[in-house]
C-alpha positions in Angstrom: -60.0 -49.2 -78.5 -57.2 -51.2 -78.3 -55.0 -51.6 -81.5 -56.1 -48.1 -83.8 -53.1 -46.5 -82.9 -51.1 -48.2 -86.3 -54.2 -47.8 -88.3 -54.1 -45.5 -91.2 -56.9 -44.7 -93.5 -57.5 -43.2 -96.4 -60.1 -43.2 -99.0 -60.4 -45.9 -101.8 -75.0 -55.5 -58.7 -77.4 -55.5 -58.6 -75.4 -53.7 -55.5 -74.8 -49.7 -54.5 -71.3 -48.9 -53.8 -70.4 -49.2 -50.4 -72.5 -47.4 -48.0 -69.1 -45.5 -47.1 -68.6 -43.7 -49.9 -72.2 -41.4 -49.8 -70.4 -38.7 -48.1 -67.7 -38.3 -50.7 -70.7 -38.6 -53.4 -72.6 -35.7 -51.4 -70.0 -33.6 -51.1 -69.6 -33.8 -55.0 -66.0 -35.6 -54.8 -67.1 -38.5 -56.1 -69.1 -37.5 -59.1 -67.1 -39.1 -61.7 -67.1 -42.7 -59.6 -69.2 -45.6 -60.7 -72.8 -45.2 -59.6 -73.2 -49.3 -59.4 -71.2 -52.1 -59.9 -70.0 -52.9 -63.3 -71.7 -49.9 -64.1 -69.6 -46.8 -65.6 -70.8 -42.9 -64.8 -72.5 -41.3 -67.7 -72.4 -38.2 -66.7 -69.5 -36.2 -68.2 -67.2 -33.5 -66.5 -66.0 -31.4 -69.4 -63.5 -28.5 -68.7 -63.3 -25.8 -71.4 -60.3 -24.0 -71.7 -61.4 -20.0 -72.0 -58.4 -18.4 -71.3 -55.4 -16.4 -73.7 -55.2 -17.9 -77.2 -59.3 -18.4 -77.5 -61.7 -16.5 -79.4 -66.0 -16.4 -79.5 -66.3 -20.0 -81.2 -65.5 -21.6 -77.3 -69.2 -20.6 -76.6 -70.3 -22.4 -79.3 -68.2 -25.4 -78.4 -69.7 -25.0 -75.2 -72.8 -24.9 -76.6 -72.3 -28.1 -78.6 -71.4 -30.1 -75.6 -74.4 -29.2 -73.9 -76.7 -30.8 -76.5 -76.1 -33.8 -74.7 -77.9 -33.5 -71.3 -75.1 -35.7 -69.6 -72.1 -33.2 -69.8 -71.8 -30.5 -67.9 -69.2 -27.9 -68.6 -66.2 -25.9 -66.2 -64.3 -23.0 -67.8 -61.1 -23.4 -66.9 -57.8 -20.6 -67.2 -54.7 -21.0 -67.3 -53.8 -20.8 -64.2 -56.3 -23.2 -63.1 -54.9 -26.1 -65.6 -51.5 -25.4 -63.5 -52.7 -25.6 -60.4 -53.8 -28.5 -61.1 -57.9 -28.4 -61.6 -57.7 -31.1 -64.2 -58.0 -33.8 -61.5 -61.7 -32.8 -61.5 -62.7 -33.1 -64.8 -62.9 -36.2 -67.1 -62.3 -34.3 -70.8 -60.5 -30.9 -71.4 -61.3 -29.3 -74.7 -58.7 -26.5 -76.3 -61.1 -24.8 -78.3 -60.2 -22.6 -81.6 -58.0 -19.1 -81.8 -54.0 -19.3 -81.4 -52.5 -22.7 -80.8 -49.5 -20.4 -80.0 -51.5 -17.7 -77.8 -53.2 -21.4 -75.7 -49.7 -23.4 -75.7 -47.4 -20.5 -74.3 -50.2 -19.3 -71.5 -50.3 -23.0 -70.3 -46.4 -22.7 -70.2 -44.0 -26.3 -69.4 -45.8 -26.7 -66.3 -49.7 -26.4 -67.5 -48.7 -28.2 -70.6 -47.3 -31.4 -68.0 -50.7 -31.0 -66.1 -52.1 -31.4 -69.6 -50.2 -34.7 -70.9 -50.2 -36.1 -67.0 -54.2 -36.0 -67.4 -54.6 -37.7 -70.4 -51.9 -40.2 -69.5 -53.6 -41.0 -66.2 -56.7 -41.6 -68.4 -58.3 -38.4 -69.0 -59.8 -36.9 -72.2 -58.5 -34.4 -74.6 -60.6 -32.6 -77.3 -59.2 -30.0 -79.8 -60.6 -27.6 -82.5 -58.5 -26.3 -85.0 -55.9 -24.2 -82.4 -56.6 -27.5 -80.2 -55.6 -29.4 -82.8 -52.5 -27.6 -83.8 -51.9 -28.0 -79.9 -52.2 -31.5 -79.5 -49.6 -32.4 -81.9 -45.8 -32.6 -81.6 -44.9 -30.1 -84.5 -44.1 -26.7 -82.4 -42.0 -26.0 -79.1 -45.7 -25.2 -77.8 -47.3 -28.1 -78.4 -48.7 -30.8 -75.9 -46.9 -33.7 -78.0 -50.4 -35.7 -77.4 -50.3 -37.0 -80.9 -47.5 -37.9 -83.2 -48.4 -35.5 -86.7 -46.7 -32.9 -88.5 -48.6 -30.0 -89.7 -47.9 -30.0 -93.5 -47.3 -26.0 -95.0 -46.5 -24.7 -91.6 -45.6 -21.3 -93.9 -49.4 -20.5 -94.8 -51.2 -21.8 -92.5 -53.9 -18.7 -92.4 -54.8 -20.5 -95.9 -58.6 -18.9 -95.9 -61.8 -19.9 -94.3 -64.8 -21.5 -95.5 -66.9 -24.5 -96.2 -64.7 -27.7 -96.8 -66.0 -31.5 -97.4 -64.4 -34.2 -95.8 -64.4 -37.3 -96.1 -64.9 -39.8 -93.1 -63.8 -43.2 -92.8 -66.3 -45.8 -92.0 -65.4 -45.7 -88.1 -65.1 -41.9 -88.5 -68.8 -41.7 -89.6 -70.5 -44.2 -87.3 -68.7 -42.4 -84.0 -69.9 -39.2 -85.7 -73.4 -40.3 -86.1 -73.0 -38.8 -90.0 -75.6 -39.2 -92.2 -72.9 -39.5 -95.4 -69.7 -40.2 -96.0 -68.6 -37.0 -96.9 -69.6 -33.9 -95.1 -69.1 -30.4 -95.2 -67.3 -28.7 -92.3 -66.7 -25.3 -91.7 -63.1 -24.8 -91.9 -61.2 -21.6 -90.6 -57.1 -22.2 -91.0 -57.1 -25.4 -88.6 -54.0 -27.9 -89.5 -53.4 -30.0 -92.2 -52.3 -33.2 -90.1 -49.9 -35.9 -91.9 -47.8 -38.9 -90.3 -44.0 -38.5 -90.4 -42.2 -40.8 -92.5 -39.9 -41.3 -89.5 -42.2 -42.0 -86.5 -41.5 -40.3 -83.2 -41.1 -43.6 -80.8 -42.1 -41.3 -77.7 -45.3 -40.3 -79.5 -48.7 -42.3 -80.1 -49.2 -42.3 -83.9 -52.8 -41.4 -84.1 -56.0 -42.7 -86.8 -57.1 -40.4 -89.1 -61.2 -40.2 -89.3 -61.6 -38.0 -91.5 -60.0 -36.8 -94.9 -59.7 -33.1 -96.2 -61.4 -34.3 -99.9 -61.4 -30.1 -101.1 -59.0 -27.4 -100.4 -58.9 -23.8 -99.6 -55.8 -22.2 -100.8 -56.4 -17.7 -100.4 -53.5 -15.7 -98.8 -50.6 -17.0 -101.3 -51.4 -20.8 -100.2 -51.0 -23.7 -103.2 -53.7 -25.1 -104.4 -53.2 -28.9 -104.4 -52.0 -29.4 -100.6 -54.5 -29.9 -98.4 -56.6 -32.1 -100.2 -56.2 -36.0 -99.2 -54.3 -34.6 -95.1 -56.7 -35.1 -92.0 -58.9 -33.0 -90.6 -60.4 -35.2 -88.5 -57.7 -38.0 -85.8 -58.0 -39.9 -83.0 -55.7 -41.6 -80.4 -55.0 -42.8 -77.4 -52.1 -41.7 -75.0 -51.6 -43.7 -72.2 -54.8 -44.0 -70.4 -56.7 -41.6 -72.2 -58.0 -40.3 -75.3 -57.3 -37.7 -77.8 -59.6 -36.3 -80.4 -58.8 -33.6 -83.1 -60.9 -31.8 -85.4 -58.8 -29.6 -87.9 -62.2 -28.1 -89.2 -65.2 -26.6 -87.2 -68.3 -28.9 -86.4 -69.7 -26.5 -83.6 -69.5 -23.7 -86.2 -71.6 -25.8 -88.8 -75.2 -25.8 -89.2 -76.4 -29.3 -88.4 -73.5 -31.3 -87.3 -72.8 -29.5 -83.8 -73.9 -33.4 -82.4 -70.5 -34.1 -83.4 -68.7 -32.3 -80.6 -71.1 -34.3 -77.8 -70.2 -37.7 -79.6 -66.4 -36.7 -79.7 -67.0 -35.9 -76.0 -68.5 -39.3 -74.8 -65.6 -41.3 -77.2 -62.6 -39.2 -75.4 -64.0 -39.6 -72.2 -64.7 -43.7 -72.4 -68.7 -43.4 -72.3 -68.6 -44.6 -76.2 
């Protein structure tokens, strides 16, 4: 997907592999290695974070992902992340809850493990909290993508149905019957570039436009409307998807997650 990352939107052998390598294959170490030549793995090794910081809608995420018979999903702690379990797993998913509660649990050194991973070529998906997490905005954060989170002050804005608006390319990797959907939306970020880039950080594509607002709690009206809710990027090697809203929390778009799956983790 080479060349998205200065794209903005908005609206308006025929041979097995070597005979030595069926051990490694047996034993499982090889599951993510190319079954024939020229020929990519579909299968899909999907970690999902469950640890401090998440909440019930990771089993629904979990859920999601297994529509598509090709991933199979690993919960994965804390602890795990900084020991260093990512290396077998193509995609790790942050699911919703506190960005804060996920981000500070993973602390500097599961936070590295995190941004080696997807560097080396590994694939990062957030909801809402993950999204909040991938970005470069908090002392927390992962620094995966370069976007501010605009009215940091009330960000527990309300919860409910919002529509968004995709981009073309956001609503053919989506598989989305319209152009604008409605998404379940529960205080996730309201992403916007910087108008002075961070050079260390990949700038990333938005998707998918917030076209309504939800503004309880003391929020202004008038804010959200027209930030994303739904970006994309690459970071290194690897992949980074973010949605702000909740697709596995929304009757009849929970395909989205597995689509978002196969894109970060290159079987698009």
């Amino acid at each position: 997907m080479k060349g998205i990352l200065q794209i903005g939107w908005q609206k308006g052998s025929r041979r097995r592999i070597l005979a030595l390598a069926f051990p490694l294959l047996w034993l499982g170490v090889g599951a993510g290695a190319e079954a024939e030549e020229g020929k990519p793995a579909t299968s899909v090794r999907v970690g999902l974070y469950v640890d401090a910081g998440t909440g019930d809608s990771r089993e629904k995420v979990a859920s999601a992902v297994k529509l598509d018979p090709d991933c199979n999903v690993t919960r994965l702690t804390a602890a795990d992340i900084q020991a260093g379990k990512l290396r077998d797993i193509d995609v790790l998913i942050h699911p919703g809850g506190s960005a804060s509660g996920q981000g500070k649990a993973l602390g500097e050194t599961g936070r590295a493990e995190v941004r080696s991973f997807v560097e080396k070529g590994g694939g990062y998906l957030g909801f809402c909290a993950g999204a909040y997490l991938a970005t470069n905005d908090y002392s927390w954060s992962l620094g995966l993508i370069d976007a501010k989170v605009v009215d940091r002050k009330h960000w527990a804005r309300g919860k409910g149905p919002v529509t968004v608006s995709l981009s073309p390319t956001g609503k053919s990797l989506l598989g989305a019957d319209a152009e604008e959907v409605t998404f379940y939306y529960a205080q996730g970020p309201l992403l916007a570039r910087r108008e002075w880039p961070d050079q260390k950080t990949p700038a990333y594509e938005s998707l998918g436009l917030f076209a309504s607002e939800i503004a309880k709690n003391g929020a202004p009206s008038g804010i959200m409307a027209g930030t994303t809710a739904v970006a994309r990027a690459e970071f290194g090697q690897g992949r980074v998807f973010c949605f702000s809203p909740h697709p596995e929390l929304t009757e009849g778009i929970e395909s989205f997650v597995a689509r978002a799956v196969r894109w970060v983790a290159k079987r698009d």
